[in-house]
C-alpha positions as CSV (number, residue, x, y, z in Angstrom):
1,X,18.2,19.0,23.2
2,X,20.0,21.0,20.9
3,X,20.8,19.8,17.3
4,X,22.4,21.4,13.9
5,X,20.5,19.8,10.7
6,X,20.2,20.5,7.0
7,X,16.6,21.4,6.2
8,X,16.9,18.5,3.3
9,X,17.7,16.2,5.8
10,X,14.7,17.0,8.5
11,X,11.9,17.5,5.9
12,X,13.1,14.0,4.5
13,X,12.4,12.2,8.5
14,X,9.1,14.2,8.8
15,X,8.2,12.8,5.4
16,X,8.5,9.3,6.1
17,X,6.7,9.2,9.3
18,X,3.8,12.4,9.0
19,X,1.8,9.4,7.2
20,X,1.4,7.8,10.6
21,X,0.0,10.6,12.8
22,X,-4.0,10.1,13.3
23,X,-5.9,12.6,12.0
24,X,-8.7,11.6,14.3
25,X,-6.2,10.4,17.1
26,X,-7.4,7.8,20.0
27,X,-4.8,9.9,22.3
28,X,-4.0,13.5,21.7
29,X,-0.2,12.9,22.0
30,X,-0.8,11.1,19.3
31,X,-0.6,14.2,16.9
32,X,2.8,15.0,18.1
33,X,6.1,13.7,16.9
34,X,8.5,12.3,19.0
35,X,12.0,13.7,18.3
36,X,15.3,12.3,19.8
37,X,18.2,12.9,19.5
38,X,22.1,11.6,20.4
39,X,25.0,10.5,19.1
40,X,25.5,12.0,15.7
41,X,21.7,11.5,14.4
42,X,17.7,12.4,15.2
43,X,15.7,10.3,15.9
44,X,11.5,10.9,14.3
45,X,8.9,8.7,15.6
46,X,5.0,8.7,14.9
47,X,2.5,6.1,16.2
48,X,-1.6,5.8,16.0
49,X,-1.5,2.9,18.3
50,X,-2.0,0.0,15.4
51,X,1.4,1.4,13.3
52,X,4.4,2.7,14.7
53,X,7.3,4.3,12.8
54,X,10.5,6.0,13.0
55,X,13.4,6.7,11.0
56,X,17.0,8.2,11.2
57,X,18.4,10.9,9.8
58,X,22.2,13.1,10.7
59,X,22.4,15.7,12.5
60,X,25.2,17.5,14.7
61,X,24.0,16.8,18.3
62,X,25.3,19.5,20.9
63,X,23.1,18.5,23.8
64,X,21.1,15.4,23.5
65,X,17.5,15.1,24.2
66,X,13.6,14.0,23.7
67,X,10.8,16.2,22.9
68,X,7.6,16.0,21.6
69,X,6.2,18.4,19.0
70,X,3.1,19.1,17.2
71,X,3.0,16.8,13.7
72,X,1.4,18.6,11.3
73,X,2.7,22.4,12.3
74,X,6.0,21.1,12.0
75,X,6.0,20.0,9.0
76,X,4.7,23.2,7.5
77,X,7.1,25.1,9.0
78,X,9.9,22.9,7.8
79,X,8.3,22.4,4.3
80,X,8.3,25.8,3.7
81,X,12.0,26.2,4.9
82,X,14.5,26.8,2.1
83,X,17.4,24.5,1.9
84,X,20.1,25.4,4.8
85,X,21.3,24.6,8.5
86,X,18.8,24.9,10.9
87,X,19.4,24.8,14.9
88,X,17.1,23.3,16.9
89,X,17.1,23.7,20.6
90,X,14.7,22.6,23.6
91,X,13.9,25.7,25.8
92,X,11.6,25.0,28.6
93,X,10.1,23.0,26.9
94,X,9.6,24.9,23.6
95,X,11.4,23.2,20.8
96,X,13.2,26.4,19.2
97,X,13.5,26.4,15.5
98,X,15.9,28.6,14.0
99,X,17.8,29.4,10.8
100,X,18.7,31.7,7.5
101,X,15.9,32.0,5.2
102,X,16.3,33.8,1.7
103,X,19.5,32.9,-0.4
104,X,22.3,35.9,0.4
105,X,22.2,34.4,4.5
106,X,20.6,38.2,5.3
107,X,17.2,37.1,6.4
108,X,16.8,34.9,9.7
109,X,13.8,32.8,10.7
110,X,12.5,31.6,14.5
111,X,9.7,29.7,15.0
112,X,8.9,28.2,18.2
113,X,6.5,25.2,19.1
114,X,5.1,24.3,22.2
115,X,6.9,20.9,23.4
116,X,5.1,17.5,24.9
117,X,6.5,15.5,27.5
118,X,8.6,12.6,26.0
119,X,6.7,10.1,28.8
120,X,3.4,11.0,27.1
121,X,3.9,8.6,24.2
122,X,3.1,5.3,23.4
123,X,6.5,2.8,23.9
124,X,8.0,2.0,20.3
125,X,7.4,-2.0,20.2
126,X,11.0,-3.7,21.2
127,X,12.1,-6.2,19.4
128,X,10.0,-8.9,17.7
129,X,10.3,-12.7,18.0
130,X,9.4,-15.0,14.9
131,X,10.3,-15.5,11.6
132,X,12.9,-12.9,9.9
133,X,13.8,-12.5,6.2
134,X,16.3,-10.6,4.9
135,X,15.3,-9.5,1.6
136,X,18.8,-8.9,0.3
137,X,19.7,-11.9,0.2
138,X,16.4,-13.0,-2.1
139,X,17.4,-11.6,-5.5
140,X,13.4,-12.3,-6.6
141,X,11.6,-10.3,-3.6
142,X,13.9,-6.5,-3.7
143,X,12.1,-3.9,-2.4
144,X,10.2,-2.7,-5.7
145,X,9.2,-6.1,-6.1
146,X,7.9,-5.5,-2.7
147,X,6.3,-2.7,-3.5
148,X,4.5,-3.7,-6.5
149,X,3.4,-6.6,-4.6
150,X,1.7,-4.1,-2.1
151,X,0.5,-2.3,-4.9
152,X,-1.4,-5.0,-7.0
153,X,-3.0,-6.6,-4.1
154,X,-3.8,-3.9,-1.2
155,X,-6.5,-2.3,-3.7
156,X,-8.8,-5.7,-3.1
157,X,-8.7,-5.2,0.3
158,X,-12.6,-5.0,2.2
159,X,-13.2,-1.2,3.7
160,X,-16.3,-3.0,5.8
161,X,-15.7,-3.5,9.2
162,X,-18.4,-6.2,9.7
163,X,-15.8,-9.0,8.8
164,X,-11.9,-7.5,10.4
165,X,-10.3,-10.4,8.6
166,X,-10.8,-9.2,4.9
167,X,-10.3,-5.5,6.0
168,X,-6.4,-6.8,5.7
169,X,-4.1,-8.5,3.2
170,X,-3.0,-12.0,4.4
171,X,0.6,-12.5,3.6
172,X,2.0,-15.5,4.1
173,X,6.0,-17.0,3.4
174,X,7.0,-20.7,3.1
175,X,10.1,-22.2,1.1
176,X,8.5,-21.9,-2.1
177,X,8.2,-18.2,-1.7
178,X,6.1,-15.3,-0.8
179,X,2.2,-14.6,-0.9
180,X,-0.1,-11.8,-1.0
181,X,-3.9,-12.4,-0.8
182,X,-6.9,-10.1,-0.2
183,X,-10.6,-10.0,-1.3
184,X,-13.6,-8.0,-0.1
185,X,-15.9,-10.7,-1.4
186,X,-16.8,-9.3,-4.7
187,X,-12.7,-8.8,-6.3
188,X,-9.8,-11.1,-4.8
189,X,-6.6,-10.4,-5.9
190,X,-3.2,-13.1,-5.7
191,X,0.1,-12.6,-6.0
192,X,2.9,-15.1,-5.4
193,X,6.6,-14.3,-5.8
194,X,8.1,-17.8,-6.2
195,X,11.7,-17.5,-4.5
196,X,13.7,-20.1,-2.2
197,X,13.5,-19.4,1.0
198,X,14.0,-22.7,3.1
199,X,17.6,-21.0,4.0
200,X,15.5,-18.4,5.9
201,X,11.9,-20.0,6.4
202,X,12.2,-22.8,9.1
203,X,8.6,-23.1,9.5
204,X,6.1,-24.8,7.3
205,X,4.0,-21.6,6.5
206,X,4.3,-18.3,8.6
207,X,0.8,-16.0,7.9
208,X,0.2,-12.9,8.8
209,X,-2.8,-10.7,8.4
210,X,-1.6,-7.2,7.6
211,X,-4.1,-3.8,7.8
212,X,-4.7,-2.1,4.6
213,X,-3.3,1.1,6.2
214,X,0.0,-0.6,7.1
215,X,0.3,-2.0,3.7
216,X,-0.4,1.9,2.3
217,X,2.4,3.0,4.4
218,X,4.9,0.1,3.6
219,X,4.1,0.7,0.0
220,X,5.5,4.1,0.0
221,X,8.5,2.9,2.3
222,X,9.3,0.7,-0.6
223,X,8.6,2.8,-3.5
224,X,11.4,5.5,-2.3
225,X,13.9,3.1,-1.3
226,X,16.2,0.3,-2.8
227,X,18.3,-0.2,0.2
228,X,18.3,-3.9,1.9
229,X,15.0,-4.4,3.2
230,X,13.9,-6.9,6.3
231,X,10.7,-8.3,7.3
232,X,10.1,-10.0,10.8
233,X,6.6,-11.5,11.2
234,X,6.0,-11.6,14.7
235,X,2.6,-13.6,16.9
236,X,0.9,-10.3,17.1
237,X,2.6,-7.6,15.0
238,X,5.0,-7.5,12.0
239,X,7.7,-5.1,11.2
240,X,9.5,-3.5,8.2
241,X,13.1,-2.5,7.8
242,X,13.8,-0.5,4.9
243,X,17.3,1.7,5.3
244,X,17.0,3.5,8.7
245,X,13.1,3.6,8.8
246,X,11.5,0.6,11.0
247,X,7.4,0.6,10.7
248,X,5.9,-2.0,12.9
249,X,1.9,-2.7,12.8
250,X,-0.1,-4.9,14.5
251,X,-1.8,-7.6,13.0
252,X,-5.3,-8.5,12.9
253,X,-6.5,-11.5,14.1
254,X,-7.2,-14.6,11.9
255,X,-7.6,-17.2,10.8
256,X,-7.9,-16.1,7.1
257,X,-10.8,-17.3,4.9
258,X,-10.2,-19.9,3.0
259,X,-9.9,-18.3,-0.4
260,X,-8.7,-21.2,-2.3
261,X,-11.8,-22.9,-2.4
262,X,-13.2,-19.8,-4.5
263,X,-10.6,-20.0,-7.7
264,X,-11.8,-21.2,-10.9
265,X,-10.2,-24.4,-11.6
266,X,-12.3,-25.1,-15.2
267,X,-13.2,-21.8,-16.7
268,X,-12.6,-22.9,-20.3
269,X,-13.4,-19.3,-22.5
270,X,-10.7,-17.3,-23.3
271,X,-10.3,-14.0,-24.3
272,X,-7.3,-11.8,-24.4
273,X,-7.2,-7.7,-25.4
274,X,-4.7,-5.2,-26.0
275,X,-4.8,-3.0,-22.3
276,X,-4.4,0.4,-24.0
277,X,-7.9,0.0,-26.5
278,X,-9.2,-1.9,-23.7
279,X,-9.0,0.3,-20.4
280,X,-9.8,3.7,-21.9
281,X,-12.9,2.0,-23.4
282,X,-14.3,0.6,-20.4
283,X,-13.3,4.1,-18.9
284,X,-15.8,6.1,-21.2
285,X,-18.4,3.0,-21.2
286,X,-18.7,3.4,-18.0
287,X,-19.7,7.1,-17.8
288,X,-23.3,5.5,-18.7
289,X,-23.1,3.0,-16.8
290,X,-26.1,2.7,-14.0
291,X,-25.3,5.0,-10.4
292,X,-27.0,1.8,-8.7
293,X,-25.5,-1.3,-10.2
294,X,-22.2,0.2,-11.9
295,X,-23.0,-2.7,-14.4
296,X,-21.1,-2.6,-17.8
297,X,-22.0,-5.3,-20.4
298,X,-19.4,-7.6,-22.2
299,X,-20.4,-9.5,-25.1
300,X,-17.7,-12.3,-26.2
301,X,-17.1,-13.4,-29.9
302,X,-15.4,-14.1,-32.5
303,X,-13.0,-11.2,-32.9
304,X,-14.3,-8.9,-30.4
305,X,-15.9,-8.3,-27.5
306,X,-18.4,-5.3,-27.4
307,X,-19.0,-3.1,-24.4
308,X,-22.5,-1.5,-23.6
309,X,-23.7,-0.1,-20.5
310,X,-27.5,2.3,-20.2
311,X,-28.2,4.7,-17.5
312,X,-31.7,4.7,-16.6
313,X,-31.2,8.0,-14.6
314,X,-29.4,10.4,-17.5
315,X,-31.6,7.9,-20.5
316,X,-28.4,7.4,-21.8
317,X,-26.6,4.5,-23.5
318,X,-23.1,3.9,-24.4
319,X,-21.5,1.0,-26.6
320,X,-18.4,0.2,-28.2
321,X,-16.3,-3.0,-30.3
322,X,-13.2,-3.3,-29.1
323,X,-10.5,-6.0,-31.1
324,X,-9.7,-9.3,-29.6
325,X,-8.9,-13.1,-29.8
326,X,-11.3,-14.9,-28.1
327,X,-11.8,-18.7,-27.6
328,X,-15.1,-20.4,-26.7
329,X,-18.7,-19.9,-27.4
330,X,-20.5,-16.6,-27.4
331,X,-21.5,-15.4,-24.1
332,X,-22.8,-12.1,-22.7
333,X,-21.8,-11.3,-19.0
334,X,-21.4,-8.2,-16.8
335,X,-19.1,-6.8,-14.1
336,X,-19.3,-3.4,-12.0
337,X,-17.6,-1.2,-13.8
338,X,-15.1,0.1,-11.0
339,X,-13.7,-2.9,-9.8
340,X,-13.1,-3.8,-13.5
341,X,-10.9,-0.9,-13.7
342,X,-9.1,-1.1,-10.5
343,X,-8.3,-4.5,-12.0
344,X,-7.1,-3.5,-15.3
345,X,-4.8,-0.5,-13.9
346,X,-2.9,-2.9,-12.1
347,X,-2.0,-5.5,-14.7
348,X,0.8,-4.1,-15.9
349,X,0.9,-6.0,-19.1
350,X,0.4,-4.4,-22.7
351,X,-2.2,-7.4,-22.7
352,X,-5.3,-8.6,-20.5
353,X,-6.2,-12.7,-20.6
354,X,-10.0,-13.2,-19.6
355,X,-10.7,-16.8,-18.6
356,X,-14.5,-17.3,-18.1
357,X,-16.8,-20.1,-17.3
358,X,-20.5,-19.0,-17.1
359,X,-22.2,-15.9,-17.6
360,X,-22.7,-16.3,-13.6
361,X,-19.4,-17.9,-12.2
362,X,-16.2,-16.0,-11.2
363,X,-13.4,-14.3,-14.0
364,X,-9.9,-15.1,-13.7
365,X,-8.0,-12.0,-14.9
366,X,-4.1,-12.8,-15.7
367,X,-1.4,-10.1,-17.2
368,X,-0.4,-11.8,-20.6
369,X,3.2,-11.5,-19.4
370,X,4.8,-11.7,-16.3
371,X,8.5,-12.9,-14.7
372,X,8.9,-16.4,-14.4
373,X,8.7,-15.9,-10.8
374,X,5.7,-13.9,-10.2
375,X,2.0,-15.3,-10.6
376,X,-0.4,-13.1,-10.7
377,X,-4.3,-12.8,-11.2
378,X,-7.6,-11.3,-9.7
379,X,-11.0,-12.7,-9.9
380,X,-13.8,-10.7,-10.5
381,X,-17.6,-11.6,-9.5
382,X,-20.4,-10.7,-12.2
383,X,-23.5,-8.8,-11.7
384,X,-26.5,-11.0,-12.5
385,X,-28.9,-8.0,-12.9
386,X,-28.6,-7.3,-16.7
387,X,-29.9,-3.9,-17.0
């Protein structure tokens, strides 16, 4: 192999796929990248077995060629590389790394890295059969809808491995649109993008159940990118087009719980506060809030609700009257303190709606405004201890 690139360009491919390399790989040729390239472009893939990824990016291609290289030393190297042409060049195996460093052209760099046999790493999964959308043609679901799909659900996701379903966001298309779901028994967050689809959808529903690394990963594919996204939802894996960059991860087995049967449908107390006296004051509540329960108290009426939390271990106490409109009878519940906040980062409203039930039953949290085709909410379990 032997390739002329801009810097820019390379540093941009290492970028998107350095994500993806293991830090506590399952095979150590798994900490490489795999770097191909022909025609009139190279070729960067990275894999941990579960998510593979690669992307495209130009280059001038003298000789092609394959070559694996060591991730994380690479991207260093390159990092640290001003902006200009480098030459890259497979010599016995030794990917060669060469080029002017320093702005007048007078000061040359070479670096070389110890190459891995392309054979050594895992196959890229070929092409995948099931149901495809292209999201370019769905004005409602553009990439940074996408992404702040990603974004408001993923954080709900379970980190315990003693149930694999929840430790993944179930996403699931039909005609009426797109679906994001995850819980981890004690938050559960929803997000539907309403959108025709029946041009696109044939099947009735098509589920998937998506790790919460892979969703991490697509998030940032999304977030950097506005080009015409696709999504193919294969039997066993699921794969995400965005520009030149493909990512394909495989799914986790299901079925999915059956989270419907946990919504509220009756929770007739309302309340609804301005986010920015809110958040911050649930922020410092919560400072003295216990290191065992993460409990912080909300009491409910007329005009306000007040916050209050007590830390047995510092003797502490904390409380504060924040503004609101509330509608119902006065109630005191109370909800751990960071899954409230993760909540209330991602409303992305200027307002918060409340609706409650009991002092022991399930809050539905809504944004006070959203698009006409997004519908949106979390539910948030309360602590029964009231200490």
């Amino acid at each position: 192999m032997k390739i002329t690139i801009s810097r820019n360009e390379l540093w941009k491919g290492i970028d998107t796929v350095l994500d993806t390399v293991p830090t506590k790989p399952a095979l150590p040729v798994l900490t490489n990248l795999l770097l191909s390239a022909d025609g009139e472009e190279l070729v960067l893939a990275a894999s941990d077995l579960q998510t593979s990824i690669r992307t495209r990016v130009p280059a001038q291609v003298e000789v092609p060629g394959l070559v694996g290289v060591p991730a994380r030393t690479l991207a260093e190297i390159i990092r640290e590389w001003p902006d200009s042409e480098l030459k890259l060049e497979v010599c016995e195996s030794n990917l060669r790394i060469e080029g002017v460093l320093g702005s007048q052209g007078a000061q040359q760099g070479t670096y070389s890295l110890a190459g891995v046999p392309a054979e050594d790493f895992p196959p890229f999964p070929g092409d995948l059969v099931g149901t495809s959308l292209d999201l370019a043609a769905v004005p409602e679901l553009d990439a940074a809808t996408l992404a702040d799909m990603i974004h408001r659900v993923a954080f709900a996701v379970s980190r315990e491995e003693t149930r694999p379903v929840l430790t993944g966001a179930l996403w699931r298309l039909d005609n009426s649109g797109m679906l994001l779901v995850a819980t981890d028994a004690h938050r559960f967050a929803h997000y539907h993008c309403r959108a025709d689809l029946s041009a696109q959808v044939r099947s009735a529903t098509c589920d998937a159940i998506v790790p919460a690394t892979a969703m991490a990963r697509m998030s940032k594919l999304l977030g950097g990118d506005t080009e015409p996204t696709g999504l193919v939802f294969g039997d066993t894996h699921l794969k995400l087009q965005v520009g030149p960059t493909e990512l394909v991860t495989r799914l986790i087995e299901g079925p999915y719980v059956e989270y419907r049967q946990v919504i509220p449908r009756n929770n007739q107390r309302r309340l609804r506060v301005a986010l920015d006296a809110f958040l911050p004051a649930v922020r410092r509540v919560s400072i003295l809030a216990s290191s065992y329960t993460h409990q912080i108290r909300m009491a409910l009426g007329p005009g306000a609700v007040e916050l209050s939390a007590n830390s047995p271990e510092v003797g502490g106490q904390a409380r504060e009257v924040v503004a609101a409109e509330y509608e119902g009878e006065p109630m005191q519940t109370g909800y751990n303190a960071q899954y409230l906040l993760e909540i209330l980062r991602r409303i992305g409203s200027e307002a918060v709606i409340f609706e409650l039930g009991t002092e022991v039953s399930a809050a539905v949290l809504r944004p006070a405004d959203q698009l006409p085709s997004a519908d949106y909410f979390c539910l948030l379990m309360p602590l029964r201890a009231t200490g």
